[in-house]
N, C-alpha and C positions, 0 to 999 in steps of 0.2 A: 492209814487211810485205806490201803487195799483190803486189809483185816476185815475197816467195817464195812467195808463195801458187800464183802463175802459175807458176812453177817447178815446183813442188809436183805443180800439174794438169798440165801436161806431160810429166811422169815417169809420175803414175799415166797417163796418157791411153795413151803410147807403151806401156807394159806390158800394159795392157788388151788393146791392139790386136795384140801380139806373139803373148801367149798364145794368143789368139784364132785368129791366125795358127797356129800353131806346135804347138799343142795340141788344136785341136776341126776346123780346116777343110781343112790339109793333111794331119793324117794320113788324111784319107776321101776326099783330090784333089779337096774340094770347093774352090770359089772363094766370094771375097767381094766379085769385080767389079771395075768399074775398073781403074784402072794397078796396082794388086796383084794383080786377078784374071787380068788380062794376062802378068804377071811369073809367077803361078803357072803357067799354060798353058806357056807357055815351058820354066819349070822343069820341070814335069810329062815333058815330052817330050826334054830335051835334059842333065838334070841340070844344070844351072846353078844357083848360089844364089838363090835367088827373093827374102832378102834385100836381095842387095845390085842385083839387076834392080830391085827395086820400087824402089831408090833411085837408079840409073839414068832410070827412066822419068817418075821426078817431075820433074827438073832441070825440063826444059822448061815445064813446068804452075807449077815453081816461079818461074821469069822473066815468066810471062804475068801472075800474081798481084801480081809487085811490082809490074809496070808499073800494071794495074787495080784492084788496092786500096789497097796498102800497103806500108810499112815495118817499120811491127810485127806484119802478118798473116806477110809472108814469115818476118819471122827467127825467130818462133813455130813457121810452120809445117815450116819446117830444119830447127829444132830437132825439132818431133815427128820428123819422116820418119828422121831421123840418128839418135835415138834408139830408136825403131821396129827399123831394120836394124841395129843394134847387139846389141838385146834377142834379136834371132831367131837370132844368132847366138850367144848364151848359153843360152836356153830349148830345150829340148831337144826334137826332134817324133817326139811319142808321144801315143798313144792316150790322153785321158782319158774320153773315151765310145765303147764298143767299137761303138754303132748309127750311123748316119752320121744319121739324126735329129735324134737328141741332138746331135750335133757341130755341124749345120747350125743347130739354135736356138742353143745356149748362144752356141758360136763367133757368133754373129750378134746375140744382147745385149752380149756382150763387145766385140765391135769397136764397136756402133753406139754403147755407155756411151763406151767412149775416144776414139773419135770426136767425140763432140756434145759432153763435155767438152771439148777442145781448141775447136772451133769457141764454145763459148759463152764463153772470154775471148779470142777476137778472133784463132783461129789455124786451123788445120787440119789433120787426119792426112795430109795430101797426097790426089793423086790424083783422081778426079771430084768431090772435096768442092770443090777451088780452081773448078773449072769450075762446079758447082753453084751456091757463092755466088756466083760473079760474076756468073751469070742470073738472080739470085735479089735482085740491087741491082739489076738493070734491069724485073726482073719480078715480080709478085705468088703468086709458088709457095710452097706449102711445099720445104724444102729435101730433105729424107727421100725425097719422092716425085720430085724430079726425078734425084737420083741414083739410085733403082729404075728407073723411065725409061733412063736413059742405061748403064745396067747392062744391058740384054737382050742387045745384041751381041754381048758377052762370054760369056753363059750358052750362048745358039744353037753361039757359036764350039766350047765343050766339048762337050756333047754332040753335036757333027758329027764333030769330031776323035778324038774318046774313045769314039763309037761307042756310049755309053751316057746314055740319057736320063735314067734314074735319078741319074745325076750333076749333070746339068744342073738338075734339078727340087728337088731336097735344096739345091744352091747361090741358084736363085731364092727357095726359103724364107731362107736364110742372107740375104741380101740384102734381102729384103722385111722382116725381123724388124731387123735391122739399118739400115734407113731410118725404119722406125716408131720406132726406139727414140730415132735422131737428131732426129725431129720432134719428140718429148714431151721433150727436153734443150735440141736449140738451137732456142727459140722467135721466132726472127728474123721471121715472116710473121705474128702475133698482134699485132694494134694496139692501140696505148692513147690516148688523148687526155690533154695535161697542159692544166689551165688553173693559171699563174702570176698572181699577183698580187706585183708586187716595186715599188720605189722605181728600179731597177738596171734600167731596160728597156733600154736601146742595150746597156750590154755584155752582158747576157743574150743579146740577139739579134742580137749579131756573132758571139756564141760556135756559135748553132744554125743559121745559116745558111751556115757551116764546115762541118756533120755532112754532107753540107746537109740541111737540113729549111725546109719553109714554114713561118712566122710571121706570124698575124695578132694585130694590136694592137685594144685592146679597151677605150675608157676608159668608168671605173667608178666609182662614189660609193659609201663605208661607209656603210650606213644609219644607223650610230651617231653617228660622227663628223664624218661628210659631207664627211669629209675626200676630195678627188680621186684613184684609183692607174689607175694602169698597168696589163691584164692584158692577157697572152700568151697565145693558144689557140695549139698546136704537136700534130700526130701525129705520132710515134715506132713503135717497135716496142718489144716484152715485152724483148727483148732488148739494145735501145739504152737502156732507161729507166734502167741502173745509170749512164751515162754522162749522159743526160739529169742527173740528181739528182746526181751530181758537179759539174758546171757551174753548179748555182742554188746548192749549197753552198756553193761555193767564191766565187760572187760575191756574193751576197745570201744569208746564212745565215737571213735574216727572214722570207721571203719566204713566203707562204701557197701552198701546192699542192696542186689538187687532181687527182687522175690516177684517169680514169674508163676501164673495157675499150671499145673501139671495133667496135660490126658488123661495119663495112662501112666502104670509103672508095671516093670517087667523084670523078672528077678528078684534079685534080694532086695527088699524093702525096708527092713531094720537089720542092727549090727550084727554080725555072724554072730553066734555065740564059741 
C-alpha cells in the first residue's frame, strides 16, 4: 500500500511540475530556475527540447545524489525527472494565463506542490532540489530558501540574455512563490523532540543512530508502579518523524511517546561521527 501510494505521488508530483512547465512558465519564456531554468534558456534560444535537456542536465546531479544520500532518494528521483520529460512531451504549450503574472504564480504553486511532494517521501523533482537537500543534511536551512538563493544566477542569466527584465522579475516571483510553497510541504528543517519510554531500548537505538540521530538514554521510575523504564530523548525533524514512529512501531508497539515541537537546537544535531 505504501509503494503505491509513493507511486501515486510521483505521478501526481511529475504532472504537477509538467503543467507548470508546459502551461504557465514557458509559454510567457519565463523560468523556474535551476537545471530546468537552465534547459529553458537553452531552449529559449536554440529550440531544442527543454524536456529532454532538463533530463540531460539532471544525470550528473542524479550521480551526486546517489553517492550523498541514497538509494531510494535517486531511484524516486529518476523516476520523477523521467516522468517529468515524458509528461512535457504530451502536455501541450499553450497559454492558460494570457498575463505572464498569472503564469509566474500559478506555474510557481504548481511546480513548488509537485515538488515538495516528491521531496516529502524521500525523492526529488531533480535539479537544485538534490543540491538543496544535500546542504540542507549538512546544514540548518530551510530548503525553499536555499533553492531561491541558488536560483538568482539563472534569473540574472535571462534577463541579460533576453534583454528584458520584465522577464527576469515575473520568473524570480515564479521562483520565490515556488520555494515558499516547498517550504510549507517539505518540512525537513522544523524540529521535534521525541521522548520514548520502551522496554526495547538497544534495538530502538541501533535503529536511530543508523538515521543518524543523537540518542540520549534517560532512566526513569513510574510513579505508580515504580517499576524501573528506559527513556530516549532523540531530535528528529517534522519530516523524519513519519520514519521515527515506524521504527518504535515496528519494535516496541508499547512503548509510550511523547513528541513535543522544538525552538531551537544548539550543538550537536546529528550523531557524532
Amino acid at each position: 500500500m505504501k509503494k503505491a501510494l509513493d507511486v501515486l505521488i510521483i505521478l501526481v508530483g511529475a504532472l504537477l511540475v509538467a503543467v507548470g512547465f508546459n502551461m504557465f512558465l514557458i509559454p510567457h519564456q519565463l523560468l523556474s530556475g535551476g537545471v530546468s531554468g537552465i534547459a529553458m534558456i537553452i531552449g529559449y534560444f536554440t529550440d531544442y527540447n527543454i524536456g529532454f535537456l532538463y533530463l540531460l542536465f539532471n544525470m550528473p546531479l542524479m550521480i551526486w545524489g546517489l553517492v550523498s544520500i541514497g538509494k531510494r532518494f535517486i531511484m524516486i528521483s529518476v523516476a520523477s525527472v523521467v516522468l517529468t520529460t515524458w509528461m512535457m512531451q504530451i502536455i501541450p504549450t499553450s497559454f492558460v494565463a494570457n498575463d505572464s503574472m498569472l503564469g509566474a504564480v500559478f506555474g510557481g504553486v504548481l511546480i513548488g506542490i509537485g515538488s515538495g511532494i516528491t521531496l516529502r517521501i524521500g525523492g526529488s523533482s531533480g535539479g537544485f532540489d538534490i543540491v538543496g537537500l544535500i546542504l540542507t543534511r549538512k546544514y540548518d536551512f530551510p530548503l525553499g530558501t536555499i533553492l531561491s538563493s541558488m536560483n538568482g544566477i539563472v534569473i540574472v542569466a535571462l534577463g541579460y540574455f533576453k534583454d528584458n527584465w520584465d522577464l527576469a522579475l515575473f520568473s524570480m516571483l515564479a521562483i520565490f512563490i515556488s520555494g515558499k510553497t516547498v517550504d510549507m510541504i517539505h518540512i525537513r528543517h522544523i524540529k521535534v523532540t521525541a521522548f520514548i519510554v520502551t522496554k526495547h531500548k538497544d534495538a530502538i537505538i541501533n535503529k536511530l543512530l543508523m538515521i543518524p540521530r543523537g540518542v540520549t538514554l534517560i532512566k526513569t521510575e513510574g510513579a505508580y508502579t515504580k517499576q524501573q523504564h528506559d527513556m530516549l530523548m532523540t531530535v528528529t525533524t517534522r519530516y523524519e518523524l513519519v520514519e521515527l514512529k515506524r521504527i518504535i512501531k515496528e519494535i516496541d508497539p508499547k512503548a509510550f511517546v511523547n513528541i513535543v515541537e522544538t525552538v531551537g537546537v544548539v550543538g550537536e544535531f546529528r550523531k557524532p561521527k
